[in-house]
Steps between C-alpha positions, in 0.01 A plus 500: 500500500472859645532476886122651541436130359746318658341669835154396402622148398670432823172640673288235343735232563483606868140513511466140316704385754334641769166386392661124427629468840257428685267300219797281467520490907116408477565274210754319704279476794243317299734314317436164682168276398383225685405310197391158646444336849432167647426328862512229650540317833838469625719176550408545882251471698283818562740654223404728180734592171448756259646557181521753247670629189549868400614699246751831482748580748527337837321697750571612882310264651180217372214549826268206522163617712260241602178491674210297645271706264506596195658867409567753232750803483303631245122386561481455859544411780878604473569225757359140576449420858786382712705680264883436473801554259804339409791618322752355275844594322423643133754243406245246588222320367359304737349499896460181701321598813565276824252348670552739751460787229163335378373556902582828556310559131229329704492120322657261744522148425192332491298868559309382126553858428764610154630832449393765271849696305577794294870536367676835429829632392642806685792730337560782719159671581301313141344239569312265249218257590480180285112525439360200604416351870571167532434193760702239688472206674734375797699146475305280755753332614588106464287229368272282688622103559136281477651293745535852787178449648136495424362644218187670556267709232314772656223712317337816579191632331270767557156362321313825500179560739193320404398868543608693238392603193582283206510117428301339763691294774325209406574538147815521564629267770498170246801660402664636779483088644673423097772755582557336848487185370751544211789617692418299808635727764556261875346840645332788384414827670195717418322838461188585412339146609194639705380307763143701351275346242638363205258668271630824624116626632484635880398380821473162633640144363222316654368268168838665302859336435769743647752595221778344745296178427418559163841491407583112710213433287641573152827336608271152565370584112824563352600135703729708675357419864787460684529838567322673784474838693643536860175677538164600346312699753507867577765638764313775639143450671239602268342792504797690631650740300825399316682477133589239293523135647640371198849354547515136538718241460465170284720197523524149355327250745751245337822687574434674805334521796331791786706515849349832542199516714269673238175474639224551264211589792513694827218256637227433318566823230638504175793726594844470665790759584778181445806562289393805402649886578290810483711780310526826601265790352586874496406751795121538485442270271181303482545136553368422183849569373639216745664215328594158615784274427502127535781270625508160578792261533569211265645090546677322232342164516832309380787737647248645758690814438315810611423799357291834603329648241282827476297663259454851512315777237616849643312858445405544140496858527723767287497877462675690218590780783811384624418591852180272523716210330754500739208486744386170323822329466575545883187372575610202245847473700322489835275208380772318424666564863203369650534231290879424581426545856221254501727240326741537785273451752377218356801295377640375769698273357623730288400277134567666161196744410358550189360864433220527203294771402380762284686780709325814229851639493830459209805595455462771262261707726708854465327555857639185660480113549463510860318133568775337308769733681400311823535185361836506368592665834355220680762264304197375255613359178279616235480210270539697196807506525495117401756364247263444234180693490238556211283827426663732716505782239079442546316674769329232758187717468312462160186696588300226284637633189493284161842577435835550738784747385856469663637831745654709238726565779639105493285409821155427587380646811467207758251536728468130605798383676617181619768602766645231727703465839720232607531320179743441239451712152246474275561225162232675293226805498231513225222774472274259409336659138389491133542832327211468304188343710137605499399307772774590779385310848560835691659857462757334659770253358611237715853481611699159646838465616677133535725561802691238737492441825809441700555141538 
C-alpha cells in the first residue's frame, strides 16, 4: 500500500470513528427499555408498589411520576396535577411508596383518591418514557371485625329533576323505589327530589302530588313503606327567588328515627327553613343560583346511636377556560365550608356525620377537585376507599345512556360521594349499575357505602 493510501485509509478510519462515537453514545443512552410494568397496593396501609422489567443496560436512574390527573410527555398535558417524582437506583426494579409518600402525591389514607404514574429510565441526559400511563390504588388499611360496632348502609342518589328533559319523573320513579328497595340502604341522601310537582309542570301543587311525595308513594307500591323523608315541603317561602330545593334525606322508619327538629311548616305554610343550609352564590349573582342543603340528625332505635347526616348537590357549573373553572370549583369548596361549619354548629355532641352528595366535581378535573379537597382536609373519610368496592372503573354519572363504558384511564369520575366523619372505615362501596340498561332510573347511578359505627 503506497502511503497516499495508507493516509487516506487512516483518514476514513478516523472519520468512521468519529461519526460512531457519538451514535454508539446515543445508542447507549437508549439502550434501556422498560418492557413491562405492574401496580399494586402495598403491604401497608396508605402504601403503593410498582414494578417493572426492562431490557439493555442498566440505566442512571428509573423516575416514577405520578399525578391526580391524567398526563402525557408526549400528548399533553406534560404534567398531571399535584405533580411529583420519585427516583430509584438503575439497579432496581421496584418502588414501594410509604404511606407518607402516597400523601405528599396527594392520596392519603382513606382520601378515596389513587394515583396516576408514568415510569422512565434516565442514562446521563437520555431519557426514555415507557409509553403507557397507568393507575393505582392505595392499601386501605386493616379489615373490618363484624363484631367492632354497628354496621350501617348508607346510599346516596341523585334522581334527576322531575324537570328535565327526558323520561318523565313519573315514569321513572317505580324504579328509582326498586333500586332503593334492592339494596336496602338504613339511610339514604338525595338530589334532585323537588319539593315542586311531580309531573314536572310549573306553579302551584294545589290538586298535584309533590315529587318529594311521589316518591314515599312508589316506596308504599314497591311494599317498601318503611322508608320516609325527613321532609317533603319546600325550604324557602314561595314566591321568593331561589335554586334548587332538591336535597333530601330518606331513612328507614324501622331502623331509625328523627331527633332533629325538622319542621315541615312555618305556621300554617307549606315551607320551613329546619335542617337545611343556604349555600353560597358568586358576587352578583341572582338568587336563582342559590342552593340549599339539608341536614337532619338520626337515632338508632336498638343502639340509639346517633348520627348527623347531610345531603348536599353543589354548583353544577364548568367552564373549559381555566380561569372561570377555578371560579366554579371555589365556589364548590366554599359550599362545602358552609356546610362543615353548619355541622359544627349543630353537633353538639359531637356524633359521627355522614356527608352525601353529588358534589359536580372528580378527581381527574386537570383544573382541580376543590369540594373534595375540603373534605379530606376536614378529616372526612371518603368511603371509596372501602376494602371491597364494585364499579369504580364506571363513572357515577351515566347521562341516561343505554350502554356504560369503563374510564380508559382505570377510574370513573365520581361525582357522588359518600364521605364520613367520626366513624370507623368503610366494609364495602358499590356504584350501583348495569352496563347495559335502557331504562336507567336517573342520569345518575346510585352509590351506598356499609360503614360501622364505633361501638
Amino acid at each position: 500500500m503506497t502511503r497516499k493510501k495508507l493516509m487516506y485509509a487512516l483518514a476514513a478510519v478516523l472519520v468512521a470513528l468519529s461519526l460512531a462515537a457519538p451514535l454508539d453514545a446515543a445508542a447507549a443512552n437508549r439502550s434501556t427499555k422498560i418492557t413491562s410494568v405492574t401496580s399494586k397496593p402495598g403491604a401497608r396501609p396508605g402504601q403503593v408498589q410498582i414494578n417493572w422489567k426492562s431490557s439493555g443496560t442498566n440505566p442512571t436512574s428509573f423516575v416514577v411520576e405520578t399525578a391526580l390527573t391524567t398526563f402525557s410527555p408526549s400528548r399533553g398535558p406534560v404534567h398531571g396535577r399535584h405533580w411529583k417524582t420519585f427516583k430509584v437506583s438503575g439497579k432496581k426494579r421496584s418502588l414501594t411508596l410509604t404511606a407518607a409518600q402516597v400523601a405528599a402525591a396527594g392520596a392519603p389514607l382513606g382520601s378515596g383518591r389513587h394515583l396516576y404514574f408514568r415510569l422512565k429510565a434516565v442514562t446521563g441526559k437520555s431519557a426514555r418514557w415507557y409509553p403507557y400511563q397507568q393507575s393505582v390504588s392505595v392499601n386501605v388499611g386493616r379489615p373490618i371485625s363484624a363484631a367492632s360496632g354497628t354496621a350501617l348502609r348508607v346510599a346516596n342518589f341523585n334522581v334527576k329533576s322531575s324537570k328535565t328533559a327526558g323520561r318523565s319523573w313519573l315514569s321513572r320513579a317505580s324504579k328509582v323505589a326498586a333500586t332503593i328497595k334492592a339494596k336496602n340502604p338504613a339511610i339514604v341522601t338525595i338530589q334532585e327530589l323537588s319539593p315542586g310537582r311531580a309531573d314536572g309542570r310549573g306553579g302551584s301543587t294545589n290538586g298535584s302530588v309533590r315529587q318529594t311525595n311521589s316518591l314515599q308513594n312508589s316506596l308504599k307500591k314497591a311494599r317498601a313503606g318503611k322508608y320516609r323523608l325527613v321532609r317533603t315541603t319546600p325550604y324557602i317561602q314561595p314566591g321568593k327567588k331561589h335554586g334548587t330545593q332538591g336535597t333530601r334525606i330518606l331513612y328507614d322508619t324501622s331502623r331509625y328515627s328523627v331527633v332533629s327538629r325538622c319542621s315541615e311548616k312555618t305556621g300554617k305554610r307549606n315551607y320551613s327553613s329546619s335542617c337545611s343550609v343556604e349555600l353560597p352564590i358568586l358576587s352578583g349573582e341572582s338568587a336563582s343560583n342559590r342552593r340549599s342543603a339539608a341536614y337532619a340528625i338520626l337515632q338508632n332505635k336498638s343502639t340509639k346511636k346517633r348520627v348527623l347526616v347531610v345531603s348536599a348537590h353543589l354548583d353544577a357549573r364548568h367552564s373549559s377556560k381555566v380561569a372561570t373553572e377555578k371560579r366554579y370549583d371555589r365556589l364548590r369548596t366554599a359550599q362545602v365550608q358552609t356546610i362543615v361549619a353548619k355541622i359544627a354548629r349543630v353537633n353538639t355532641h359531637r356524633v359521627p356525620v355522614v356527608f352525601g352528595g353529588d358534589i359536580n366535581s372528580w378527581q381527574n378535573n386537570r383544573v382541580a377537585n376543590g369540594p373534595h379537597d375540603r373534605l379530606v382536609a376536614g378529616r372526612f373519610y371518603d368511603t371509596a376507599a372501602a376494602q371491597s368496592t364494585a364499579n369504580l372503573r364506571y363513572s357515577t354519572y351515566n347521562d341516561m345512556a343505554k350502554t356504560m363504558k369503563p374510564s380508559p384511564s382505570g377510574y370513573g369520575s365520581r361525582l357522588d360521594v359518600i364521605a364520613v366523619r367520626g366513624l370507623l372505615v368503610a366494609k364495602r362501596f358499590e356504584n350501583v349499575m348495569k352496563v347495559s340498561d335502557s331504562a336507567r332510573p336517573s342520569d345518575h347511578n346510585m352509590v351506598y357505602a356499609d360503614i360501622v359505627l364505633k361501638a
